[in-house]
LOBA-555924 format. One line per field, with one value per residue (C-alpha): residue in one letter; x, y, z; residue number from 0. Coordinates in pm, 1 decimal. Layout:
// residues N
residu	A/...
px	X/...
py	Y/...
pz	Z/...
num	NUM/...
//
This chain:
// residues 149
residu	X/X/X/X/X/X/X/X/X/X/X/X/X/X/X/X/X/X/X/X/X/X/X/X/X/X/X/X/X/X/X/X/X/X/X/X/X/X/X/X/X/X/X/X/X/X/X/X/X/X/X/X/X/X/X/X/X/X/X/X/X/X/X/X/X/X/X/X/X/X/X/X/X/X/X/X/X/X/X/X/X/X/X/X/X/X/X/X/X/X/X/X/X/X/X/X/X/X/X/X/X/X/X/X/X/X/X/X/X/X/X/X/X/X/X/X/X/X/X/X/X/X/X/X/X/X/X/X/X/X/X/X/X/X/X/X/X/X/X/X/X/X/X/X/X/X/X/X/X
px	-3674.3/-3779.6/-3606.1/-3759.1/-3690.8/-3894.0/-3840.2/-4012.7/-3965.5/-4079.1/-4066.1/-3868.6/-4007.9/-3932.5/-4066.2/-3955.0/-4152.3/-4124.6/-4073.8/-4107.8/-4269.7/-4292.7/-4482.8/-4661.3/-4995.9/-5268.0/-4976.2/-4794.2/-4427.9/-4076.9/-3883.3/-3483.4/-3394.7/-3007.9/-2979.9/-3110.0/-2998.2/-3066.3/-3030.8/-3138.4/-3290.0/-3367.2/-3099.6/-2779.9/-2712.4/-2458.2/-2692.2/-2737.3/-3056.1/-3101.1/-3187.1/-3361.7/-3456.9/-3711.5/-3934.4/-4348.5/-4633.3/-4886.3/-4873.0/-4938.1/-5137.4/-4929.2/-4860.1/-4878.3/-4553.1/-4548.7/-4186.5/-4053.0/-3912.1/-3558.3/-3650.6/-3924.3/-4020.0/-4102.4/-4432.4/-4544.8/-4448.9/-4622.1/-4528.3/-4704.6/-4478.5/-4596.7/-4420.3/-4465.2/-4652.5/-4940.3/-5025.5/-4693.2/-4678.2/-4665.6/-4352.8/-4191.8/-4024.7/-3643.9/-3598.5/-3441.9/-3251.8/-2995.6/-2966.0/-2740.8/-2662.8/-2621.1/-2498.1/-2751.2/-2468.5/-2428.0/-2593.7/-2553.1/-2567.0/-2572.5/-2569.8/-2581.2/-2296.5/-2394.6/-2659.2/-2690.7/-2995.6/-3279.5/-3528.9/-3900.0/-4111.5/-4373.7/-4659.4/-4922.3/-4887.2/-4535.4/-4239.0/-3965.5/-3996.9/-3781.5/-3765.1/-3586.7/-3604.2/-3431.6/-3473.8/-3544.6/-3491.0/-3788.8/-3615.2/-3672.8/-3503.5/-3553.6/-3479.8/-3494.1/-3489.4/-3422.2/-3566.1/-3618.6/-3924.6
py	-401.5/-57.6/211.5/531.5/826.1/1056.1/1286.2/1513.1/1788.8/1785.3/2042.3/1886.2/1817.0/1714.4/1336.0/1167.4/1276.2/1157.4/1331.1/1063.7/740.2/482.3/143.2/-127.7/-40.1/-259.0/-506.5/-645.4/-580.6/-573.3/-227.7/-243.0/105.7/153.8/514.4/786.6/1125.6/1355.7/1702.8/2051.7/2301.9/2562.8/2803.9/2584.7/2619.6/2365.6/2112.3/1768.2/1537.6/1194.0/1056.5/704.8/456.4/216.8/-94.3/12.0/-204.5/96.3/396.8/743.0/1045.1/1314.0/1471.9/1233.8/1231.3/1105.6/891.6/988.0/658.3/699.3/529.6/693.1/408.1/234.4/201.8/400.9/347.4/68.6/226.1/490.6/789.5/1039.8/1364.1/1587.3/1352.3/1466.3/1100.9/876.3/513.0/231.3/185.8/-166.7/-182.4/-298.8/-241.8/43.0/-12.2/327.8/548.0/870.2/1160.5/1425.9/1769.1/2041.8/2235.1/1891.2/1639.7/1282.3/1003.1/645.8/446.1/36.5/-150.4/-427.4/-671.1/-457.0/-291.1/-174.0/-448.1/-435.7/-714.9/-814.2/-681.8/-466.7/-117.3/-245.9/-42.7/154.9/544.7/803.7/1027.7/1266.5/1374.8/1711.1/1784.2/2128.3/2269.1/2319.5/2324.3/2178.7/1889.4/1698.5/1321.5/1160.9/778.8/552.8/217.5/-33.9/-227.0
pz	-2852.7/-2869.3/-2689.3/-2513.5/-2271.0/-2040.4/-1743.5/-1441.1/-1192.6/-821.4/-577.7/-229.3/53.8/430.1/276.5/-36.9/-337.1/-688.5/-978.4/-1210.9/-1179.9/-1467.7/-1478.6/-1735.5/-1847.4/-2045.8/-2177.5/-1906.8/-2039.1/-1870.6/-1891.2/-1876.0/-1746.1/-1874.1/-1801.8/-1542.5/-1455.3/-1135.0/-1052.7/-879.2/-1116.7/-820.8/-710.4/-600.1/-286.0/-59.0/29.3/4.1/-182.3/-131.7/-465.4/-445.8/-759.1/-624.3/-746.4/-737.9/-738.1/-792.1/-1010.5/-853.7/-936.6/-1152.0/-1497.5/-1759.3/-1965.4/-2308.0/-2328.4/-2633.5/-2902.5/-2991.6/-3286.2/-3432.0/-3657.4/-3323.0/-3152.1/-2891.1/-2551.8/-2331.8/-2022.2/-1811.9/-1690.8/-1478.5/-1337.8/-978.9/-826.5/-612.7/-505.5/-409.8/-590.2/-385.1/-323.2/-255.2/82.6/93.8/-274.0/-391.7/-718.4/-689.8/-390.8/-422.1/-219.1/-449.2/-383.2/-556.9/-755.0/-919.2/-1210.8/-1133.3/-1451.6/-1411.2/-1708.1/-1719.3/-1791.4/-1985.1/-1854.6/-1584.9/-1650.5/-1402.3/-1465.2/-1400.8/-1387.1/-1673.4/-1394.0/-1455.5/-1306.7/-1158.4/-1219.5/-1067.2/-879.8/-916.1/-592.4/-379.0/-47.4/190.5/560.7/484.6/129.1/-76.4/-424.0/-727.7/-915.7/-1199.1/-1315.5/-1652.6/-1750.8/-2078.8/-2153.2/-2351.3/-2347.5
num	0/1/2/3/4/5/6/7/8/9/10/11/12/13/14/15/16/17/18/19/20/21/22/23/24/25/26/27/28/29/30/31/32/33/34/35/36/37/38/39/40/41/42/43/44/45/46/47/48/49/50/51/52/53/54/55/56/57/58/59/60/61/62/63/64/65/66/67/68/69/70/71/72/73/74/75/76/77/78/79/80/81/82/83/84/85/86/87/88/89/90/91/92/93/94/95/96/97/98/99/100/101/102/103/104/105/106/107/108/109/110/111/112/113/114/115/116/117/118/119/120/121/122/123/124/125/126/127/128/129/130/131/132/133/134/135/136/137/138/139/140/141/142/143/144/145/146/147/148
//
């Protein structure tokens, strides 16, 4: 299996917005996300995000990001990442994967343990969301993902 990595910025808002989204295109495939990272790269301040990982069923509308191959003797990515969403995905009700309240002077990383991986189904334009949400601070934060597909 080949193994790749991408990441986006979003701007917070008073409703959750995503800052990266990634999803199956053209070959129906199943990703295994086994690492993600979150954090604020506005000015820190003593406040708290809600940081939410959560299955899709549609893509969004947003800056394409290229995922980059660990292994550059492997293909290119089958997956579809986009960044500062202006359209949400469709998000899948009662299934978030990772949900963490993360002060903004702080960097959260969550890496699989073994077999534990974030798994996506072998859908077209199914995947998983990564988004954050604030009563009131309009900051921005960024979140980064690696795969294997």
């Amino acid at each position: 299996m080949a193994r790749y990595s991408a990441s986006g910025s979003q701007t917070l808002t008073t409703s959750a917005v995503t800052a990266l989204g990634l999803a199956a295109q053209s070959t129906a495939h199943r990703s295994m996300v086994y690492e993600m990272w979150f954090g604020n790269i506005g000015a820190p301040a003593d406040l708290v995000t809600v940081h939410t990982v959560q299955r899709t069923t549609t893509d969004g509308s947003g800056t394409g990001v290229t995922p980059t191959a660990i292994d550059m003797a492997d293909r290119a990515s089958q997956s579809k990442c986009l960044e500062n969403c202006t359209t949400e995905p469709t998000y899948t009700a009662n299934q978030e994967l990772l949900e963490v309240p993360l002060n903004h002077r702080a960097t959260f990383r969550w890496v699989a343990a073994p077999g534990g991986e974030l798994i996506t189904p072998a859908t077209n334009n199914f995947g998983v969301g990564f988004k954050a949400i604030h009563a009131s601070a309009t900051t921005d934060f960024r979140m980064g993902a690696m795969w294997e597909e």
